[in-house]
N, C-alpha and C positions, 0 to 999 in steps of 0.2 A: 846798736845792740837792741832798742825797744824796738827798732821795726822788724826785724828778726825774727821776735820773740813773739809778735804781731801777727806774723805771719807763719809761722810754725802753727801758732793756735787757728789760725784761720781753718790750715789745711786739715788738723784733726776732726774741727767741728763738721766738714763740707766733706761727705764721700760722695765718689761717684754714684751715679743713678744707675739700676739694671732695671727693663719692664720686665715684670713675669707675666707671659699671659696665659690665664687657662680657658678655655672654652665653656661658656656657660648655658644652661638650659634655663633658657626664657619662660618664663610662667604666666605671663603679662606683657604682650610683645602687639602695639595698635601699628602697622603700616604707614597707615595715614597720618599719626602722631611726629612721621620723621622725616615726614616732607613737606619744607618750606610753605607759605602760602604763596607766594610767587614763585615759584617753580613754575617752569617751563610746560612740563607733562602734566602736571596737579591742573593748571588753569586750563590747558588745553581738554583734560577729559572733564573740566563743570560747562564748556561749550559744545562740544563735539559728540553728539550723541548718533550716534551710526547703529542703535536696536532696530530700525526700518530694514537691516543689511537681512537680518535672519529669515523675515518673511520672503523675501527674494528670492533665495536661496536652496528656500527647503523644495524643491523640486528638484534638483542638486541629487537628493538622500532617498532614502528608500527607510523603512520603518523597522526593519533590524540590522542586526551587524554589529560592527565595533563602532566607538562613536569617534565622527572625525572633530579636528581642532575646531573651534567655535572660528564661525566667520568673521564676526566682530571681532575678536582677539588676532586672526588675520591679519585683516586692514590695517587693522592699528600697528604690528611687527611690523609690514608690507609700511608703513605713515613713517614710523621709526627709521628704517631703513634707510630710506632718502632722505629723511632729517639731517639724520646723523653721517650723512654721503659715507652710508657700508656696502659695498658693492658683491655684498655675496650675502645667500639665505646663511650659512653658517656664522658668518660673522655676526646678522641679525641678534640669533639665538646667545649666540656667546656673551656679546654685550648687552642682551635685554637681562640676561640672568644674575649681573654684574648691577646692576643698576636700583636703586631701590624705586627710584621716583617711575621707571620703563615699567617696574612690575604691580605700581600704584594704577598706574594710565593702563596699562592692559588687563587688570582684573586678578593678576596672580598675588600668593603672599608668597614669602621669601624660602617659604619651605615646601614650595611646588613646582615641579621640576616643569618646565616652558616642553611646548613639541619638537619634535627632532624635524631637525631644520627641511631634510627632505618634503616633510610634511608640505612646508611653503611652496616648493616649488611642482608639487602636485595639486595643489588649492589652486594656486595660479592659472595654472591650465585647464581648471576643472570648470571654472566662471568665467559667464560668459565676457564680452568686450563693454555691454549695459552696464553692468553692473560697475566698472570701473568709473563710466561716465555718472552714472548717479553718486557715487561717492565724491567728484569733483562737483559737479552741480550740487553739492548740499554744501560745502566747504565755499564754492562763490555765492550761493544764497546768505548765511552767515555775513558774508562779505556787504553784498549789496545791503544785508539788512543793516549794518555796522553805517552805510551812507557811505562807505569805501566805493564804489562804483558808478559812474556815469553814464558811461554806455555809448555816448553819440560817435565818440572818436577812438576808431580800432587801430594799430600796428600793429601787422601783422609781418612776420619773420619765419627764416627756416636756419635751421643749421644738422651738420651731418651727424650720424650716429652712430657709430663704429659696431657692424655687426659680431655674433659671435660666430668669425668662421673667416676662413684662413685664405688668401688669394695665393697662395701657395697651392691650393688642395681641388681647381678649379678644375673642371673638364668639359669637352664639346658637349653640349647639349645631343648631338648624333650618338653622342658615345658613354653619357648618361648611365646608360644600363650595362655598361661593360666596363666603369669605372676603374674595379681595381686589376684588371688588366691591362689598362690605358697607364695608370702609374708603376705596373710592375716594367712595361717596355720601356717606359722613361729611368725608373733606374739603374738598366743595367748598359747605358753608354750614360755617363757625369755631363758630359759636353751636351749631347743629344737634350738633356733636361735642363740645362742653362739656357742654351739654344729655343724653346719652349718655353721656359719663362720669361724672353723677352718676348716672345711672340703673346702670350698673354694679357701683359700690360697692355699691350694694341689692339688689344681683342674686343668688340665688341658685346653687351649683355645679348643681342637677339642668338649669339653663338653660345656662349659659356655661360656656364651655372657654378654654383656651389653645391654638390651632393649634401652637405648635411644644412646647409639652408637655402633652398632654392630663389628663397623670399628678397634674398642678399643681393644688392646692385653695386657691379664695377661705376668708382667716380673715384672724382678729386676736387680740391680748392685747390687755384695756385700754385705755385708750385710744391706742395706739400704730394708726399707718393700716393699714388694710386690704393686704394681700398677696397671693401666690400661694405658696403652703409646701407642704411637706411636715414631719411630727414625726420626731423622732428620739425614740424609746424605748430607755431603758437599765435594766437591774439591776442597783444595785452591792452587792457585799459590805460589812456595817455594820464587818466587823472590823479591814478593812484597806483599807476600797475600793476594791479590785478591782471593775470591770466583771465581769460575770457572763453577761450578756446583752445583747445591741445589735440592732436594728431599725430600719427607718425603716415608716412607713406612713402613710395619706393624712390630710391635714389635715383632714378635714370629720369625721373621726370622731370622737368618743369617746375618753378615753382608756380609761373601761372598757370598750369593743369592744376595745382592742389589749390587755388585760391576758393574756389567756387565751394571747395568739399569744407576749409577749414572757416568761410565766412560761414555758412550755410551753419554748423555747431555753433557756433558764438550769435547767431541769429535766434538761432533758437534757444540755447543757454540764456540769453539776454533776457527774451520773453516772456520765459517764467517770470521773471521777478521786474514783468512791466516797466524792463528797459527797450528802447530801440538802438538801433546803429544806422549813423547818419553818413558817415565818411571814413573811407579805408585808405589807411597810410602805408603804403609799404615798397620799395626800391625796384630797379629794372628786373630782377627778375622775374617779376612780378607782370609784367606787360605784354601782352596780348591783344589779337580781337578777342577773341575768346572767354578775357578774362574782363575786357572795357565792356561787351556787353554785355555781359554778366551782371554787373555793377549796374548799370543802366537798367536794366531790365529789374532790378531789386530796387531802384530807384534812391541808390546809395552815391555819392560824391566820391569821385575815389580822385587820392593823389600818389599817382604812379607816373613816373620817369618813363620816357620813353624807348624803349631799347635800340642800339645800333642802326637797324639798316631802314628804320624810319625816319623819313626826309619831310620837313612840316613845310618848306620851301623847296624850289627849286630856280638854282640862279640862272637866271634871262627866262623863266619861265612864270606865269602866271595862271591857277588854277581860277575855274569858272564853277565855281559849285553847282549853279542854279543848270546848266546846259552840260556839266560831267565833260570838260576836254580844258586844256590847253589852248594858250596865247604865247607866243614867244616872244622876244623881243623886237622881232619882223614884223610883228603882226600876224602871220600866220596859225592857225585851228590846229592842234592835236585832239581830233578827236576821240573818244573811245574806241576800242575796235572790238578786244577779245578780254574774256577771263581764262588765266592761266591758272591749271592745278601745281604747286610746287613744291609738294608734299611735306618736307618740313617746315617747309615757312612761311606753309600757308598759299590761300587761294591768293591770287593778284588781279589787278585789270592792267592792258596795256592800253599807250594811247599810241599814234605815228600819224606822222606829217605826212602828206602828199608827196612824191617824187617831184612833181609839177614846180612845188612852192620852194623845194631846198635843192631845184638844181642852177638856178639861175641866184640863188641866196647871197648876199656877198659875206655873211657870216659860215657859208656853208664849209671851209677848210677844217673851222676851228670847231665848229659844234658838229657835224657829223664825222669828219676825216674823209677816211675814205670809202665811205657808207653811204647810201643810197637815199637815204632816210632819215627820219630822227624819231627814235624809238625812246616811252616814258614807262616805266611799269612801278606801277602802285601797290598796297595791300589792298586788299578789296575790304577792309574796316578803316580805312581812312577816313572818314568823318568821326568815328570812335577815336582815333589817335590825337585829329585834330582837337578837338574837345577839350580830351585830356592833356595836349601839350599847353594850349592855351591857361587850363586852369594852374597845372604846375607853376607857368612863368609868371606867377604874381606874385605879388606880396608875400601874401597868405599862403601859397602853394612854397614859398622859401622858407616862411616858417614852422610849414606843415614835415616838412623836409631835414629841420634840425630837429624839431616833435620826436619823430621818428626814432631819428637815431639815437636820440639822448632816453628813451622810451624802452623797444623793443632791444635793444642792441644790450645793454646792462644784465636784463633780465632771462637772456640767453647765456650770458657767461655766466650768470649765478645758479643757472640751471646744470651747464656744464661743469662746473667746477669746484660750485660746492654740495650739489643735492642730486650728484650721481647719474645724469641723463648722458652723461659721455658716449658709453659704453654700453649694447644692449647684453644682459648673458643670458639670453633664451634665444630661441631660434622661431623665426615667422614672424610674418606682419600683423597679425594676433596680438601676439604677445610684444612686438614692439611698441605696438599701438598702446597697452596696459602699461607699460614703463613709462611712454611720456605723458601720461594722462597724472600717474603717481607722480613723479616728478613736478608735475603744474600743481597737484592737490599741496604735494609739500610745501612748494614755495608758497602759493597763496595761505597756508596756515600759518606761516611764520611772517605773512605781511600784517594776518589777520595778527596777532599776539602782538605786537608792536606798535599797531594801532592805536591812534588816539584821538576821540573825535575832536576835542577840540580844538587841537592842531590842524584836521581838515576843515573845520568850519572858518577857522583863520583865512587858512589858504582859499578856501573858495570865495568869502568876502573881498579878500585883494584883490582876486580876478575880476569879481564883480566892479569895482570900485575902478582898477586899471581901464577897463570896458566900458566904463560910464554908464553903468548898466543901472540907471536912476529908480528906475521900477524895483528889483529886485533890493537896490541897498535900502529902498526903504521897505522892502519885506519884512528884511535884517532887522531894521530897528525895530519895528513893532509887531517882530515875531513868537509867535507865543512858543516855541523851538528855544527852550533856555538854551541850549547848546549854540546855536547860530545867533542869540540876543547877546548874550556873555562876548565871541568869538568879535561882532560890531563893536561894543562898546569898551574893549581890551583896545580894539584900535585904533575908535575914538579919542581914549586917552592917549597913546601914543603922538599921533599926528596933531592933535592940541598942544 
């Protein structure tokens, strides 16, 4: 009965809650009072100073008119964008306007309506491909300044980037200008244009285009289906990975045709901020004459894999560098003879045996058959190959090798996956090129925010230390570098 009575009174005292809410007019309303000091956006715009973008730009304008969206407030939606992996200017807009701390970082207050999203994607086109790369070179300056970046050891990687435009909607290049009559004949037999779209898949780019993006190359990885792409090319720093270099270029190429283009930015990126690049890590596709001289001739170490159909031996054969022929296991001379043009794969030299020496051979059934000869044919950058296979098989060329992958490999899926480079939605290699440039700016900003130096000074003291690198650890000690003296003697106490 008393708990009853307990609980009767309970419930009278305890009514339900209802919010009322009315909408109030702020009289007294600071922005910056309602975001966090560690906020994300707050600390990014007390570093991130991009007022350099305006003077760039105003060649751009003309001195009446309507006034367009500030470039600076740009950037920074366009910085948003890819943060936040939004994959459309509307979306931008929608969620910058949503956000109190997006309209802190971009200059707006909460009662000022953002530009209509089209806007972005006419700024986009309006500036030049420079100006994207200055906005990345100022974001890895930051970086290098932060002691984030090393510089000597680059991996470099590609991965595809799905254009915007449709391998459905493809036509002969012959027939180009008579397009949508080429598709009106396709749909009126169903079969006739199934029939066509197999044949497509097998079609080569020097035949078929894309009418609304010419810039679009048929490829694939793997077994995964056939596309319209573009590659995205990056260099990242092994020390800290930093992006170093960003590029897009067309899919039908090579990735050793893009090595020369995407070193050569990161060489010069580097420079500014009086770093060098000593040695380039990056996988067979990557290998080349073309690309080993390259290297050589920049006077850079590179560790690239050799691709397929280069042979660094040859069994029962023995190469003569100093006199350019062949010894067999007879003994017998392959000397040089000719250089063959083999268009994709490149110039060759041959060498061939005498008739004389392999008709009387007693090896001759099994190394020639029923040939006349014994025919050897080379790359004609074979001493580039050799070099390089040599440096791979070592040690250091196995370690340079896991580097790599554990390096470049990560930083491509966080590109794809979380900060929006999947996918281009503009059309040209322009504009491709600006997406992964934005995309590298992103992620190096969120490498830069997360940073801590004394966590790197750690790490590079270990290194030091693993390396016996005696000079340097006693830099450490009696570095007037509080950060690198702290970072020693945290270790100190440790291993004591």
């Amino acid at each position: 009965m008393y708990r009853l009575v307990c609980l009767l009174f309970f419930v009278i005292l305890i009514m339900q809650g209802e919010k009322q809410y009315q909408e109030k007019l702020f009289l007294n309303f600071q922005l910056s009072e309602r975001i966090p000091i560690d906020n994300f956006y707050r600390r990014l715009k007390g570093i991130l100073d991009l007022s350099f973008i305006s003077k760039k730009t105003s060649s751009y304008y003309g001195e009446e008119g309507q006034k367009s969206i500030d470039p600076v407030v740009f950037f920074k939606l366009m910085l948003i964008g890819y943060i936040e992996n939004l994959n459309s200017d509307r979306k931008i807009i929608e969620h910058a306007s949503m956000r109190m701390d997006m309209l802190y970082f971009i200059g707006y207050d909460i009662d000022e309506s953002l530009p209509w999203h089209s806007t972005l994607s006419r700024t986009r086109k309006l500036y030049g491909e420079e100006l994207f790369l200055e906005v990345f070179r100022k974001v890895l300056s930051l970086s290098a300044n932060q002691g984030m970046i090393d510089g000597r050891h680059q991996a470099v990687d590609s991965a595809y980037i799905k254009a915007n435009a449709s391998l459905e909607k493809i036509v002969p290049k012959k027939n180009i200008d008579d397009a949508a009559n080429f598709f009106k004949e396709l749909s009126d037999n169903e079969e006739e244009a199934k029939q066509e779209k197999k044949q497509k898949t097998s079609k080569k780019n020097s035949d078929w285009t894309s009418p609304s993006d010419p810039d679009a190359r048929m490829s694939k990885k793997g077994n995964k289906p056939c596309q319209l792409n573009y590659t995205g090319q990056i260099s990242v720093d092994t020390s800290s990975h930093i992006i170093c270099g960003a590029m897009a270029d067309f899919a039908d190429k090579r990735d050793a045709q893009s090595l020369s283009k995407i070193t050569d930015q990161t060489i010069e990126n580097l420079e500014r901020e009086g770093l060098n690049v000593e040695e380039v890590l990056a996988d067979t596709n990557y290998s080349s004459g073309e690309a080993l001289r390259y290297l050589e001739s920049k006077n850079i170490g590179g560790y690239i894999p050799s691709y397929g159909p280069y042979k660094p031996q040859r069994d029962g054969f023995e190469y003569n560098i100093e006199g350019d022929y062949y010894i067999c296991s007879n003994g017998k001379k392959l000397p040089f003879k000719k250089i063959l043009d083999r268009k994709a794969k490149g110039m060759g030299k041959e060498y061939w045996s005498s008739r004389k020496d392999c008709k009387n051979c007693p090896l001759n059934e099994k190394c020639i058959g029923k040939g006349k000869f014994k025919s050897l044919l080379d790359t004609i950058d074979k001493p580039y190959y050799d070099r390089m296979h040599k440096r791979v098989k070592t040690k250091k060329g196995k370690q340079m090798r896991i580097l790599r992958s554990s390096t470049v490999e990560p930083v491509l899926g966080t590109l794809l996956n979380f900060l929006g480079m999947r996918k281009v939605n503009t059309k040209g290699i322009e504009l491709a090129n600006k997406h992964v440039l934005l995309a590298s700016t992103a992620y190096n900003i969120k490498k830069l925010l997360k940073f801590k130096p004394i966590n790197n000074a750690i790490s590079k003291v270990k290194t030091a230390i693993k390396e016996q690198k005696h000079q340097i650890i006693q830099s450490f000690y009696d570095s007037s570098n509080k950060i690198y003296s702290t970072a020693f003697q945290k270790l100190r106490v440790v291993q004591l």
